[in-house]
KOLNUKE-883717 format. One record per residue (C-alpha): residue in three letters; x, y, z. Coordinates in steps of 0.001 Angstrom, whole numbers, plus 500000, padded with zeros to 6 digits. Each point is the difference from the previous one (the first is absolute). Last residue first. Example, Ala and Ser with C-alpha at 12.3 -4.5 7.8 and 13.67 -1.06 7.14 Angstrom:
// KOLNUKE-883717
SER513670498940507140
ALA498630496560500660
//
This chain:
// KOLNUKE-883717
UNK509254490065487129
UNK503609502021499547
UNK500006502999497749
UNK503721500654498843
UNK500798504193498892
UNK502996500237502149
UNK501379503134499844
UNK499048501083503385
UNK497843497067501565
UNK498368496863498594
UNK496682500114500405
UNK498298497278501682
UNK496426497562499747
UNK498692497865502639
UNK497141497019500343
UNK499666499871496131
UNK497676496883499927
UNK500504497327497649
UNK500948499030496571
UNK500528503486499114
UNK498016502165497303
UNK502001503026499002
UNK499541503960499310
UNK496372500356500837
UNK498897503525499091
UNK498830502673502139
UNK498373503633499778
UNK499621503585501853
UNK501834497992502556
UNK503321501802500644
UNK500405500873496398
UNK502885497057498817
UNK497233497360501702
UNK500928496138500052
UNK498574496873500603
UNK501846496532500937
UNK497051497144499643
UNK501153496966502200
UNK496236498500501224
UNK500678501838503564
UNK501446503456498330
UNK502704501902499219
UNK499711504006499761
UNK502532501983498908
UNK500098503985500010
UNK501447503023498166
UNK498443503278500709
UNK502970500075502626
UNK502658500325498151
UNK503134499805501093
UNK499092497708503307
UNK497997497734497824
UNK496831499160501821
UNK499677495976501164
UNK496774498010500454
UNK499364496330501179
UNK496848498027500858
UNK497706500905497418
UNK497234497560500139
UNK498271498129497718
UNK495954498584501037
UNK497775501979498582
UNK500692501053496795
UNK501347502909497517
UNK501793501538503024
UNK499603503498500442
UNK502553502611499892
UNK500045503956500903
UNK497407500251503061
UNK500438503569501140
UNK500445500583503792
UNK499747502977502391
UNK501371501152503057
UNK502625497393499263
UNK502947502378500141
UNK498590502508497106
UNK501312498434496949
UNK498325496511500672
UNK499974497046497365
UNK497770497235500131
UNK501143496479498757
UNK496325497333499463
UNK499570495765501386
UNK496847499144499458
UNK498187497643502579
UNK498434502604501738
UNK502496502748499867
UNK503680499042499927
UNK502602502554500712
UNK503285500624498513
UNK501306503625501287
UNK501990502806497526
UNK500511503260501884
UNK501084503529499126
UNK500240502435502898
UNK503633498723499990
UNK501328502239497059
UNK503260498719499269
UNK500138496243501503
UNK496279499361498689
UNK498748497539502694
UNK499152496318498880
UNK497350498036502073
UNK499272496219499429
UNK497705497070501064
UNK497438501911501675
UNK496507498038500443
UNK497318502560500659
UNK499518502559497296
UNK498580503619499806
UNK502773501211502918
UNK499545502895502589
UNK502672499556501989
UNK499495498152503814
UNK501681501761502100
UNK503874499305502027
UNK502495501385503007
UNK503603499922500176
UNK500426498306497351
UNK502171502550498499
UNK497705502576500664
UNK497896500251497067
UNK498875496666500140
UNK497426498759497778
UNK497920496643499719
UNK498920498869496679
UNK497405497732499121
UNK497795497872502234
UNK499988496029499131
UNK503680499136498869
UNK501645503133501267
UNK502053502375498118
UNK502480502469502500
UNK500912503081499330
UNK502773501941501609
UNK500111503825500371
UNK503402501490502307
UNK502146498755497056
UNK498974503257498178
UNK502075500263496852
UNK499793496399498917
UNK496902499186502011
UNK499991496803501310
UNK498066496919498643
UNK498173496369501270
UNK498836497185498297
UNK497769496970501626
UNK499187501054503252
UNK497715497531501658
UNK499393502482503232
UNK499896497834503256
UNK499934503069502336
UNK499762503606499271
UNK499162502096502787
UNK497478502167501836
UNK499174501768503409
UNK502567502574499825
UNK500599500343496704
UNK500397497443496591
UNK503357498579501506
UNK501464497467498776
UNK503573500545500007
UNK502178497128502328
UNK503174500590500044
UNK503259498494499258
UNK503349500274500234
UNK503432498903498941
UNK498647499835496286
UNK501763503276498898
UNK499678502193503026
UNK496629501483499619
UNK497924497255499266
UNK496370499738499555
UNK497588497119500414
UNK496361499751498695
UNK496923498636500815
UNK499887497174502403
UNK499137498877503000
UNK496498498184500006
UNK496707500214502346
UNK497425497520499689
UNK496240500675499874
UNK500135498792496237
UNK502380502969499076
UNK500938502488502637
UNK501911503600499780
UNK497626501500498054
UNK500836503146496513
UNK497928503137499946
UNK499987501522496917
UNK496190499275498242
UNK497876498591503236
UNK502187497266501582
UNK502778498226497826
UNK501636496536500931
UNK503584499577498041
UNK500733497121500251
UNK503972498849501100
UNK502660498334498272
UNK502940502006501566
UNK502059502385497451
UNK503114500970500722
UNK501138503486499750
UNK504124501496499992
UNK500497503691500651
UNK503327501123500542
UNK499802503346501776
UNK500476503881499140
UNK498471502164501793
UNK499391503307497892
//
């Protein structure tokens, strides 16, 4: 197996989606560069990778989260502001629109042990909902709604130990929790603002940052 250092930074770009995979090149009659850039020598480096095929790319995509697969780095997801998630299984070599029930992607958290599992913050309509995939995102189950219009989750971490564990924080500074990967939830503390980020402290430290 190859092995390279892989480093991606994310452009603000839009994604603009024709028919139900295809993703265009131009946005207002205007034609961007952007996407995103790969490394293979630590940062020395970069390419372009926006490649959809041969007629296709991604330009001016507003990603707002993105993920690698723990066991597969090869698959990367990306979480858009107005079209889902994107998918490379090539190391961004080449990229499809994934098959996602929400729009706005704030978040995407990738079980480190058994990678088929997925946890992705979407908002549909104005409500902002957590599905859960155990089959790659070939299909999606909606796990968490928001009581109201309006709150958003913005930030998500999966504990690396155990991943039915999961914290949520969101826009009006609720911190939520599932023990049972998210057969059910509780809030766990009311901030004075948004949680933007939350952390696990590694090995034996047991700290949660927000």
């Amino acid at each position: 197996m190859k092995k390279y250092s892989l480093i991606v930074v994310l452009l603000s770009i839009v994604f603009a989606v024709s028919g139900c995979t295809v993703l265009n090149t131009s946005v207002g009659g205007n034609k961007k560069t952007g996407g995103v850039l790969r490394s293979a020598d630590a940062g020395i480096g970069w390419e372009i990778k926006n490649k959809v095929n041969e007629k296709q790319t991604i330009t001016g995509v507003d990603v707002l989260t993105m993920a690698i697969d723990p066991i597969d780095t090869q698959r990367i997801y990306l979480g858009t502001a107005e079209n889902g998630i994107a998918l490379s299984k090539d190391g961004a070599e080449s990229w499809e629109k994934l098959k996602f029930p929400g729009n706005k992607i704030y978040g995407i958290a990738i079980n480190y042990h058994s990678s088929s599992n997925i946890y992705a913050l979407g908002v549909t309509g104005k409500r902002a909902k957590v599905y859960r995939t155990d089959n790659y995102g070939q299909d999606w189950k909606e796990i968490y709604t928001e009581p109201a219009d309006g709150t958003v989750i913005i930030s998500m971490v999966m504990d690396k130990n155990n991943p039915s564990i999961l914290y949520l924080g969101t826009s009006g500074g609720v911190i939520i929790k599932t023990v049972d990967g998210g057969e059910t939830w509780r809030n766990i503390y009311l901030a004075t603002g948004p949680v933007s980020q939350i952390l696990l402290g590694g090995g034996r430290d047991n700290h949660i940052y927000f």
